[in-house]
Residue frames as a rotation matrix with the C-alpha (Angstrom) as fourth column:
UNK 1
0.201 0.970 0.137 -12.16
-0.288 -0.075 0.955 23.09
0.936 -0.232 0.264 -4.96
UNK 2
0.483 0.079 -0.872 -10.87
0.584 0.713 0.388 21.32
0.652 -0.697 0.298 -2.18
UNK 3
-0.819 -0.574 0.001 -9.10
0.482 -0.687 -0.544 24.57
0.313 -0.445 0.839 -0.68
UNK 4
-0.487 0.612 0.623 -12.83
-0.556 -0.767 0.319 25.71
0.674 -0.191 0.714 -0.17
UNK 5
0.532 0.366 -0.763 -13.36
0.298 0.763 0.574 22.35
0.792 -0.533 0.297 2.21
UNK 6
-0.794 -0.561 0.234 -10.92
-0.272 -0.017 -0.962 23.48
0.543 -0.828 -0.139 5.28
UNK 7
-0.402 -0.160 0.902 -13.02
-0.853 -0.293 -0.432 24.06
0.334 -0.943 -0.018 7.39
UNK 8
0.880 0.420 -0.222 -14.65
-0.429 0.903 0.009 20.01
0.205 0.087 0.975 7.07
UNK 9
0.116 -0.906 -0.406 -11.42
-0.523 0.292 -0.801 19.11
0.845 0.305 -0.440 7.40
UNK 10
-0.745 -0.278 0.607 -11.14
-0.657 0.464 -0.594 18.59
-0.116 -0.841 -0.528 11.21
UNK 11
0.331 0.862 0.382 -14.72
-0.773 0.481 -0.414 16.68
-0.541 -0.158 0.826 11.34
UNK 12
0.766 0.369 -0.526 -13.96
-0.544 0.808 -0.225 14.69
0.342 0.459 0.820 8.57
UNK 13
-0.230 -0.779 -0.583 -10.30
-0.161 0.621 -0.767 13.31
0.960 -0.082 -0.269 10.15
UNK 14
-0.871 -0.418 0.257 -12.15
-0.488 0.681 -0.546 12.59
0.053 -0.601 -0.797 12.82
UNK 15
0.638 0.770 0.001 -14.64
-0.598 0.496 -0.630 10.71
-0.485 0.402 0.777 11.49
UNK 16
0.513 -0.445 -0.734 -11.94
-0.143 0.799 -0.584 8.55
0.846 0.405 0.346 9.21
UNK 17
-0.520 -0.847 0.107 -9.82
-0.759 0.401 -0.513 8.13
0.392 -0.348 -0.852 12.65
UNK 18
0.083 0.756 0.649 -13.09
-0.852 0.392 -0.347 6.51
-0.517 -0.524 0.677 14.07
UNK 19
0.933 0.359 -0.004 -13.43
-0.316 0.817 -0.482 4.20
-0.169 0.451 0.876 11.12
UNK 20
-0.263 -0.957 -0.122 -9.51
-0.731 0.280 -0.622 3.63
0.629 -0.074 -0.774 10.86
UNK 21
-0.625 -0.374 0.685 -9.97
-0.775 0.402 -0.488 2.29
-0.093 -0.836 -0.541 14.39
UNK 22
0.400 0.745 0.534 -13.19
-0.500 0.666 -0.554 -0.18
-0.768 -0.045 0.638 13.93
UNK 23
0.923 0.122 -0.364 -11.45
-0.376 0.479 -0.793 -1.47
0.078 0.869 0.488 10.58
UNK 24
-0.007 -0.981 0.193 -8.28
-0.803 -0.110 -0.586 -1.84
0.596 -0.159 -0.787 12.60
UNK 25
-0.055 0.452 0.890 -10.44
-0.893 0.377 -0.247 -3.64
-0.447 -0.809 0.383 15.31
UNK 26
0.813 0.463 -0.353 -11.14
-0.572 0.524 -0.631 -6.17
-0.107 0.715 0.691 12.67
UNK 27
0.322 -0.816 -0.481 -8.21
-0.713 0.125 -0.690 -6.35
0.623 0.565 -0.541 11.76
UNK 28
-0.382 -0.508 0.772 -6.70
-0.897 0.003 -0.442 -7.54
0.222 -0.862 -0.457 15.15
UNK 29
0.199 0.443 0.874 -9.26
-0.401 0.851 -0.340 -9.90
-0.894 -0.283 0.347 15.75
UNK 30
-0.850 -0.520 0.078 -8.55
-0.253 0.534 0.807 -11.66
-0.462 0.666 -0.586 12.36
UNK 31
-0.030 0.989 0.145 -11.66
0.131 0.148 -0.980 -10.72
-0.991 -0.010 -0.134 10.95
UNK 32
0.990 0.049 0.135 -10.75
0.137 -0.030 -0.990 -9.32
-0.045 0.998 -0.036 8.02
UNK 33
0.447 -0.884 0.135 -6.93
0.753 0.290 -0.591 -9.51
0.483 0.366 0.795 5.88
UNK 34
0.239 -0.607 -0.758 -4.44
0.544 -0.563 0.622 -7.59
-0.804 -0.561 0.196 7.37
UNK 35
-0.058 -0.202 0.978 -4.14
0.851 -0.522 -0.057 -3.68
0.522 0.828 0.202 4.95
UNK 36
-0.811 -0.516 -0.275 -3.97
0.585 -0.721 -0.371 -0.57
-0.006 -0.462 0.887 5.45
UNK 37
-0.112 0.921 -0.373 -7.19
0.949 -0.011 -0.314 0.76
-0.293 -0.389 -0.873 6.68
UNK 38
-0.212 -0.223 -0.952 -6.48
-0.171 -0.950 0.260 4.64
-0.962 0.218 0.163 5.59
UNK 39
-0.593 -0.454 -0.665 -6.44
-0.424 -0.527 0.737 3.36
-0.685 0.719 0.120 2.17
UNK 40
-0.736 0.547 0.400 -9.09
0.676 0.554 0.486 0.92
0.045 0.628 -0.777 1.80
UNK 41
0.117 0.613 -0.781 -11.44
0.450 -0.734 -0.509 3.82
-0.885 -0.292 -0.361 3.03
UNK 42
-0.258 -0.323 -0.911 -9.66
-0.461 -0.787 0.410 6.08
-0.849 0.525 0.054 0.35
UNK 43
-0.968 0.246 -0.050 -10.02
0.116 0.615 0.780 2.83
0.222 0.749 -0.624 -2.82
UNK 44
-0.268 0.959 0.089 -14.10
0.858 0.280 -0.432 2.96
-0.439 -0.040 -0.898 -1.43
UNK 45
0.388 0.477 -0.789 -14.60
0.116 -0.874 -0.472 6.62
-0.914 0.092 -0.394 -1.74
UNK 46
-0.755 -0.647 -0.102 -12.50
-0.182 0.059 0.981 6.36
-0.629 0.760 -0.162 -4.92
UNK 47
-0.857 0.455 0.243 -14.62
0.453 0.440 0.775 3.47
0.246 0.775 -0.583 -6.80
UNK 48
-0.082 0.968 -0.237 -18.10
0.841 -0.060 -0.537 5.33
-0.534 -0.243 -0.809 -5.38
UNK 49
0.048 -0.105 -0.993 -17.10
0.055 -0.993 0.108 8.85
-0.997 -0.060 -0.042 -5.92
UNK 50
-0.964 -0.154 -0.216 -16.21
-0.200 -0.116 0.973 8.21
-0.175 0.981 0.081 -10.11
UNK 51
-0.607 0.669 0.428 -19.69
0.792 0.549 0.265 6.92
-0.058 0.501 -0.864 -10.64
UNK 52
0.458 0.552 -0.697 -20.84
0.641 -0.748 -0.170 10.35
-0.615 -0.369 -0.697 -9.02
UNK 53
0.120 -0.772 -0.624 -18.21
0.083 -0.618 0.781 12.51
-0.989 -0.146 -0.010 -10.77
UNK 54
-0.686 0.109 -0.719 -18.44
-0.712 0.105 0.695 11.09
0.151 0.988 0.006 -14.77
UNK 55
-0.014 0.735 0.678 -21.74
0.133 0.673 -0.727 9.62
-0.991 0.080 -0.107 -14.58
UNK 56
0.680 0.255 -0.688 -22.05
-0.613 -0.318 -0.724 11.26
-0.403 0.913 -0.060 -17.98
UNK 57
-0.533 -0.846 0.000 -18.89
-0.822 0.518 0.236 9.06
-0.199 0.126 -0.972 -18.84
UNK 58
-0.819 -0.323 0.474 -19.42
-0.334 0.941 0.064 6.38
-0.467 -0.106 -0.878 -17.78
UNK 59
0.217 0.942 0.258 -22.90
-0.051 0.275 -0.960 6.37
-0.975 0.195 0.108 -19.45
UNK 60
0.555 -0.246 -0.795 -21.45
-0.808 -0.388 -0.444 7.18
-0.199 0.888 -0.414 -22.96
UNK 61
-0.685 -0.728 0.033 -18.67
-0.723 0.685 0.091 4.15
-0.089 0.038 -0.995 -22.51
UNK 62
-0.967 0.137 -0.213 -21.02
0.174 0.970 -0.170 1.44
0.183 -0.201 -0.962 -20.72
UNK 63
-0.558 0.830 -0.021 -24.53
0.195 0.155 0.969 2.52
0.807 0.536 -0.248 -21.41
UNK 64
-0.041 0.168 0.985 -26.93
-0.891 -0.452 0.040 3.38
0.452 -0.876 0.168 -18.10
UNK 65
-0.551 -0.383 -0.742 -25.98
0.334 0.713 -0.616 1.77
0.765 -0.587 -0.265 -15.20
UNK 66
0.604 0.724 0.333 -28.31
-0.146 -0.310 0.939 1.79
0.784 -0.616 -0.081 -12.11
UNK 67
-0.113 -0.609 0.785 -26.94
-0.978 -0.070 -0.195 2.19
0.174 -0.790 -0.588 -8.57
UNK 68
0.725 0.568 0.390 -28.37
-0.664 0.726 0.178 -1.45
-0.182 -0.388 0.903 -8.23
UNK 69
0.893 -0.442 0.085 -26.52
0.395 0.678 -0.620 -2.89
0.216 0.587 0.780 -10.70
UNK 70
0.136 -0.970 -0.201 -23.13
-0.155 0.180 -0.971 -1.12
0.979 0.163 -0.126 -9.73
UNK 71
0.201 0.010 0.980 -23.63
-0.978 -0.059 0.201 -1.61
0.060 -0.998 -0.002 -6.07
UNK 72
0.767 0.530 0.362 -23.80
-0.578 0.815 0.030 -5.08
-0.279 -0.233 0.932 -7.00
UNK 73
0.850 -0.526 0.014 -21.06
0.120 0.168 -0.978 -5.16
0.512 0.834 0.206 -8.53
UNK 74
0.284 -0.496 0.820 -18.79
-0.557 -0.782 -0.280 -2.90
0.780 -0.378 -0.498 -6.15
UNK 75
0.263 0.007 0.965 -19.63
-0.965 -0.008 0.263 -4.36
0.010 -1.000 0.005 -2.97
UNK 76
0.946 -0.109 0.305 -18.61
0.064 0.986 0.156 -8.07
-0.317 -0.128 0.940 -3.53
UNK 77
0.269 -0.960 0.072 -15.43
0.056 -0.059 -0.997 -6.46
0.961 0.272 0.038 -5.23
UNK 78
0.089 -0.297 0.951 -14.90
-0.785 -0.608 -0.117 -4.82
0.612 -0.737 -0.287 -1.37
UNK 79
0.765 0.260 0.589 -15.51
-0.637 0.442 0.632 -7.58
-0.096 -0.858 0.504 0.16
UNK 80
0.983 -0.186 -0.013 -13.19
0.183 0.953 0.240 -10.11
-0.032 -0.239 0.971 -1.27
UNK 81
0.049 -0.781 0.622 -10.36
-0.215 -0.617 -0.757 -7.41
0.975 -0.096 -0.198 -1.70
UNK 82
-0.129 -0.107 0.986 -10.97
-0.913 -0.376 -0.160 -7.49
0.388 -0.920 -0.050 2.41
UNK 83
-0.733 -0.621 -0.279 -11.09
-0.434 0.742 -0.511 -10.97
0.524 -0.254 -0.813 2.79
UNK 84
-0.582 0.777 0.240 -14.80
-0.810 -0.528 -0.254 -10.83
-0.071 -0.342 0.937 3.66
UNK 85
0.771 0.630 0.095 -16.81
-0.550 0.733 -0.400 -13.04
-0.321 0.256 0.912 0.79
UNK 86
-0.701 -0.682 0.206 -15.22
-0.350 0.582 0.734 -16.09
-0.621 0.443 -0.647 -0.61
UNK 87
-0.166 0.478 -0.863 -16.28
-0.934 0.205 0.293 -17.44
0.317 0.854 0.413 -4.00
């Protein structure tokens, strides 16, 4: 499928150099941990994209999950992976 995306291709690399740079910005200033910004982008769209991809899955495994409840989940995972929330 992804051979029928070319032509998204430019847009979307620039659109991730944009956010590269602002999560790089961060970086610098010692806002968030020093990582590789390419790949925390790639781990987000990763842990979002499976919920979209085998909802049917994951219902069948762990029963129905609302975006609430895994947003709630997710997004404090992102954060302290990035040095964001502390417990």
């Amino acid at each position: 499928m992804a051979h029928n995306l070319g032509r998204y291709w430019p847009n979307a690399r620039t659109w991730v150099q944009k956010e590269v740079g602002i999560i790089n910005g961060w970086i610098a200033r010692g806002l968030m941990k020093p990582m590789n910004a390419h790949l925390l982008l790639m781990h987000i769209w990763a842990m979002t994209q499976h919920h979209a991809d085998f909802a049917l899955q994951v219902r069948h495994i762990c029963g129905p999950l609302d975006r609430e409840a895994v947003a709630n989940e997710l997004i404090p995972f992102i954060l302290r992976g990035c040095g964001l929330l502390r417990d």
